[in-house]
Every structure is written in structure tokens, then in C-alpha cells.
C-alpha positions in Angstrom: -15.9 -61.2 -102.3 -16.3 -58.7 -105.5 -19.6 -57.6 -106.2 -18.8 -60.3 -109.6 -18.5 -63.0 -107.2 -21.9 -62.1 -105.1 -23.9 -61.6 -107.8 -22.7 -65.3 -109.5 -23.1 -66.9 -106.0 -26.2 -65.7 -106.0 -26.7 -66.8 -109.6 -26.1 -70.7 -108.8 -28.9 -70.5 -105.8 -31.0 -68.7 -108.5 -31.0 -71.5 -110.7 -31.5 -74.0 -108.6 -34.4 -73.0 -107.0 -35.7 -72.1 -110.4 -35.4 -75.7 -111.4 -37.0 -77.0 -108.4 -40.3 -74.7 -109.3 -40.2 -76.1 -113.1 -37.8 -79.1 -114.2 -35.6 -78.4 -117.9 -38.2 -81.2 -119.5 -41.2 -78.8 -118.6 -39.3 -75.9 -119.6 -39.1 -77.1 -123.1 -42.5 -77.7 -123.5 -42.9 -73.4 -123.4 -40.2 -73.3 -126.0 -41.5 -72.3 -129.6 -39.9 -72.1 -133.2 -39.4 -68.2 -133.9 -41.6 -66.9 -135.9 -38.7 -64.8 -137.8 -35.2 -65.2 -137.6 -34.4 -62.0 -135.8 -30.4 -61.7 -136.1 -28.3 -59.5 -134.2 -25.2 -59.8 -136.7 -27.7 -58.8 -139.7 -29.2 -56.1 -137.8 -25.9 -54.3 -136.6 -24.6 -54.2 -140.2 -28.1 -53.2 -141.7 -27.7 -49.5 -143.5 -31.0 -48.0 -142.4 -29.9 -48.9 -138.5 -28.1 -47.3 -135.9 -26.0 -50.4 -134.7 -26.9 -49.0 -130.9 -28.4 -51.7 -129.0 -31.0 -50.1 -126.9 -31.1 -51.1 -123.2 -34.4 -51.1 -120.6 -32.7 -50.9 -117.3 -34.0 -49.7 -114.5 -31.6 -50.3 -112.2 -28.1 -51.3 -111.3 -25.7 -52.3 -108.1 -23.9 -49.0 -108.6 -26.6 -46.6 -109.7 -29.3 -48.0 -107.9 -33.0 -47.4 -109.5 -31.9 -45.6 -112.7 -35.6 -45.4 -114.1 -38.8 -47.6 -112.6 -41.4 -45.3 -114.1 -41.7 -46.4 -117.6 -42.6 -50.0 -119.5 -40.6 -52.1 -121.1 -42.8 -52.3 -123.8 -42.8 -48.1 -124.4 -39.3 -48.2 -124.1 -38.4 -50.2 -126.2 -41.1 -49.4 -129.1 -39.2 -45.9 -128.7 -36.0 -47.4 -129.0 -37.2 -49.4 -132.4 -38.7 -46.3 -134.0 -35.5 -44.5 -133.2 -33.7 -46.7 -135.1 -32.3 -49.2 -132.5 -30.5 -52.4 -134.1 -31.6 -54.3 -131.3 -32.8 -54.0 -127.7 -31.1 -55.6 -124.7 -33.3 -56.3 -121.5 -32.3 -56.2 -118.1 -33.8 -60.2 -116.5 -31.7 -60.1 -113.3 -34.3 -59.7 -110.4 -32.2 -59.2 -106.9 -28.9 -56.9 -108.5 -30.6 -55.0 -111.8 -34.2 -54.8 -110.8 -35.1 -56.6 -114.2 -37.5 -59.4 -114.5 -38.3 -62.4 -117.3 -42.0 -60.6 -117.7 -39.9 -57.4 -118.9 -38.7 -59.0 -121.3 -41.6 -60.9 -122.6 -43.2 -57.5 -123.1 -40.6 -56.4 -125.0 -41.0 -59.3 -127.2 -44.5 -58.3 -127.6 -43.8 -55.0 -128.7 -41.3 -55.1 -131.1 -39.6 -56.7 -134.2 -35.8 -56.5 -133.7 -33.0 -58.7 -132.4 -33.7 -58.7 -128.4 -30.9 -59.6 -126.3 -31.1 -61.7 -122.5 -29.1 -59.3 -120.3 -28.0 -61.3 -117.5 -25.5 -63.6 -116.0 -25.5 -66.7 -118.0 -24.0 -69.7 -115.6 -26.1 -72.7 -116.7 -27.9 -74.3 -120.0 -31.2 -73.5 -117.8 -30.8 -70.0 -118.6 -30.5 -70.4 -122.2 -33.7 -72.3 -122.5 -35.7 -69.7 -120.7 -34.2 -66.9 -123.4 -35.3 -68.9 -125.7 -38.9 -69.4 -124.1 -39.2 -66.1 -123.1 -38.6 -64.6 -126.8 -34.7 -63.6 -126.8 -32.7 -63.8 -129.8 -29.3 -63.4 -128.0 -28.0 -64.7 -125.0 -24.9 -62.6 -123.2 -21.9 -64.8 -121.9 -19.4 -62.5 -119.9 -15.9 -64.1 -120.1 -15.2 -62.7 -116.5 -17.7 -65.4 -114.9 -17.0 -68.8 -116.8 -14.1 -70.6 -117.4 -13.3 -71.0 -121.8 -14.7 -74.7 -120.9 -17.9 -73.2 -119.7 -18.2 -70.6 -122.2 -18.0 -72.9 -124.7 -20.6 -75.4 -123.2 -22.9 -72.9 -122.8 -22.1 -70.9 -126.6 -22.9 -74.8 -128.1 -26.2 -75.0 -126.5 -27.1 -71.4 -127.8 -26.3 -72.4 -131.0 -28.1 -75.6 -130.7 -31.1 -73.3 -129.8 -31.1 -70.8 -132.7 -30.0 -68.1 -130.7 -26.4 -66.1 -131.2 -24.0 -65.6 -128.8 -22.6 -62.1 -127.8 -19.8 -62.7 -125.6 -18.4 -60.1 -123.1 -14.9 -59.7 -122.7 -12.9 -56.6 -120.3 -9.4 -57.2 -121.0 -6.9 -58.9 -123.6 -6.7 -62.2 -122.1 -10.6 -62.9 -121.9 -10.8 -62.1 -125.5 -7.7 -64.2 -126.6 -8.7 -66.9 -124.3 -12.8 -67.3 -125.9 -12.5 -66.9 -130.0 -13.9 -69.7 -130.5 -16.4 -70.4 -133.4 -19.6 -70.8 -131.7 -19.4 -67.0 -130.6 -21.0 -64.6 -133.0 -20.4 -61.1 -131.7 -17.8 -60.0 -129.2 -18.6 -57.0 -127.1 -15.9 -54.9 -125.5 -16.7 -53.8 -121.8 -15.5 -50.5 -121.2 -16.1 -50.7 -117.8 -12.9 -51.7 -115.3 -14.6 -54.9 -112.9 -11.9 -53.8 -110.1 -12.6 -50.0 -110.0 -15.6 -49.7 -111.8 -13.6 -46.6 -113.7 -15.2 -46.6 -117.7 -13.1 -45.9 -120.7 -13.8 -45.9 -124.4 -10.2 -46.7 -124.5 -10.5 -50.3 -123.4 -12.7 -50.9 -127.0 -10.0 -48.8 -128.8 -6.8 -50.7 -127.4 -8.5 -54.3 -127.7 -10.4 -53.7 -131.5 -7.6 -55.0 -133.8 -7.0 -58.4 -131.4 -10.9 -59.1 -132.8 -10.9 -60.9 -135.9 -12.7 -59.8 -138.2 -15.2 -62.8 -139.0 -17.0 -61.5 -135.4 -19.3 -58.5 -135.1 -17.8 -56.2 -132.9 -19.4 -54.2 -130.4 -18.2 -51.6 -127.7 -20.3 -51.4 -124.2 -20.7 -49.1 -121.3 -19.9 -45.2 -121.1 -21.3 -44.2 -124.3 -22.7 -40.7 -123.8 -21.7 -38.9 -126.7 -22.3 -39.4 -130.5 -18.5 -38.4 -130.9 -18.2 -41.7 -128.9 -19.5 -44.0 -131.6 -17.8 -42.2 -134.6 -14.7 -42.5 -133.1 -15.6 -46.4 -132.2 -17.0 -46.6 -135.5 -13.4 -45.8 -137.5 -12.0 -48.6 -135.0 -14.4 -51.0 -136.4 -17.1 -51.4 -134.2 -20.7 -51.7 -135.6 -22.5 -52.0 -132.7 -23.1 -49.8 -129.2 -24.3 -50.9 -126.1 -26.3 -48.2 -124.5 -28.4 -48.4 -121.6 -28.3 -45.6 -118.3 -27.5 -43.0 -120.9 -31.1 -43.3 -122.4 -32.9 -45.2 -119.5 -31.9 -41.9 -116.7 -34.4 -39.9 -118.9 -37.9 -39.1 -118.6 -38.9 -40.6 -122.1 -35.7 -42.7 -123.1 -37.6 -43.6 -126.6 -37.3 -39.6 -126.9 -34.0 -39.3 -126.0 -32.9 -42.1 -128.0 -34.2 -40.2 -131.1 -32.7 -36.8 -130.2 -29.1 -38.5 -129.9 -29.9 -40.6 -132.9 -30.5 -37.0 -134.9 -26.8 -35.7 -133.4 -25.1 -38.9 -134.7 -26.6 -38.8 -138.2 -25.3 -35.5 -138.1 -21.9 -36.0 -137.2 -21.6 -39.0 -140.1 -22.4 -36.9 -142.9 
């Protein structure tokens, strides 16, 4: 079994048990009408934004803890003053050390897009992004079938919140374009060697259409990274453990925010 396939077994127990401790009817009840329409889409093609989506991790299967000595809500105020588009936040418990109070404090904190980064395998899910304060859920084309995606990409929709799906490879993407998606992000990471290339985003960006946002993930380290990715089409980047392995990643978010402003003039 791939560490894909633990983590989604895993996942289904997750759920379950989750709706044993509060049913989908009581779960509504902690669902509110947004306050503002925080869009992912408007914020990645903004002008006075980065289009870098901003990750709190502190941990991953690979990596182990990456960073457990900072707050989600510092964080990710550093990450909006910085300039972040939006911030993504880490709610798998047992694999990514992430929680759903992290990312209620984030909500607290700041006033950009904020993403649900986890494994999306049920309509459950979706309603606690929503009642947690998300603005985007993730579905990853690797664990659902098109069927699935598609289910679950129509209930986002019918929640007000936009749909980034994931896709590694030319046959996930081709396979999901479907309407109810609104931004397509490009993992760079291999799922059978765990080997990361910006080349995956490079090969795949012209088999996106071009009524979806496009966004690269993983293994973004350097600014030259997203100018390159940037001529390719891409107005968003994913980055997480590149900020989060720092002391202060707010801090270090702004110092490789300074090098990439640089490089664009």
C-alpha cells in the first residue's frame, strides 16, 4: 500500500467517526454566510499580489515536523503582509500534524482567500471548510475517481467555495476539466518517487485551458522558479516547507518576496 492509499484509508475511518461525534444536519447549523467573498481566482490575478499561496505546515510524512514552534495565526499575518494571494492550511491531524483549530485561527487573522489543505473524500469535508472559515477546498485527482471529483466540485460550488483541483500527470488533468473546477494546480512532485520537478508544470501548462487559473505546487525554492513558471502561464505558487522550515516564515516570506520583485523588473 502507497503512502496515497494509507493516508485515504485512513481518511474514510476519519470521516466516519467524525460523523458519529456530530451528524451532517448539526454540522450545518455551524455553517455561516461569509462575511466577504474572499476569491482565490481574483486574488491570484490581483496586481498589488504575489500570486504565492502561503502555506502553515508544520509537518509532513516525508519531512516529519518541519516547524511546531510558531502559530498559525503569526504565520499567516506574515504571509498576508508579505503580500501572499492566499494562505493554504495544513487540517490533516495523523499524516501533516495540521488541525481544523489551525485553521480557524487563521481565519481570525487574516483577510485573504484561505485554502482547506487536506484529502477531500466526502461532502462531510466540504461542509466543515465551509464552517471552519475556508474559501477553497483542494480535490487531488490522484484520490477520486472523475465521478467523485465531480460530486464533490458540485457541492463546493453549491457552498460558495471554489475548487482547486490537483492534478500530477497528463491524464488526471485531461480526465477532470470539467466546469465546476476553478483553478487547476500542477503537482510537481512524482507520487511513485517522491522526486520534484518544476518540469511537470512546464510540460503539462499548455494542456490547461485557459478559462482556469493555473497554479504550479511543490519545489518552489527560488524566485527564478516562478518567473520561469510565470512566462508558462502560471499565476499562482504553492509554497509551503520553503517558508515554514524557517525561524520566522512571515520574515522569510518577505525577504523572497523582495528577490522576486526584483527579478520582474
Amino acid at each position: 500500500m502507497s503512502v496515497l492509499d494509507n493516508i485515504i484509508a485512513h481518511k474514510r475511518v476519519e470521516v466516519a467517526e467524525a460523523k458519529e461525534r456530530l451528524s451532517f444536519d448539526r454540522l450545518q447549523r455551524f455553517v455561516k454566510p461569509a462575511e466577504q467573498n474572499l476569491s482565490l481566482k481574483q486574488h491570484l490575478l490581483a496586481l498589488n499580489k504575489t500570486g504565492i499561496i502561503a502555506e502553515f505546515k508544520k509537518g509532513s510524512p516525508s519531512k516529519g515536523i518541519i516547524n511546531d514552534k510558531v502559530s498559525p495565526e503569526e504565520v499567516t499575518k506574515g504571509y498576508e503582509l508579505a503580500g501572499a494571494s492566499a494562505c493554504s492550511v495544513l487540517t490533516d491531524k495523523d499524516f501533516f500534524f495540521g488541525s481544523e483549530t489551525d485553521l480557524q485561527a487563521a481565519r481570525a487573522a487574516v483577510n485573504i482567500p484561505l485554502l482547506r489543505k487536506d484529502f477531500m473524500i466526502d461532502e462531510y469535508q466540504i461542509l466543515e471548510a465551509k464552517a471552519w472559515g475556508a474559501n477553497i477546498i483542494l480535490l487531488i485527482a490522484a484520490c477520486l475517481t472523475p465521478v467523485e471529483l465531480k460530486r464533490l466540485a458540485r457541492f463546493a460550488q453549491s457552498m460558495d467555495l471554489e475548487v482547486l483541483l490537483e492534478v500530477h500527470n497528463k491524464k488526471e488533468l485531461l480526465d477532470n476539466l470539467i466546469d465546476e473546477v476553478d483553478v487547476i494546480g500542477v503537482n510537481n512532485r512524482n507520487l511513485k518517487n517522491f522526486d520534484v520537478s518544476i518540469e511537470t508544470s512546464l510540460q503539462l501548462a499548455e494542456l490547461i485551458p485557459s478559462r482556469y487559473v493555473k497554479i504550479s505546487e511543490s519545489g518552489l525554492d527560488k524566485a527564478e522558479d516562478l518567473i520561469t513558471l510565470g512566462k508558462a502561464g502560471y499565476k499562482g505558487f504553492l509554497m509551503g516547507e520553503r517558508f515554514m522550515k524557517e525561524k520566522d516564515p512571515g520574515k522569510a516570506m518577505a525577504d523572497f518576496v523582495a528577490k522576486y520583485n526584483a527579478l520582474k523588473k
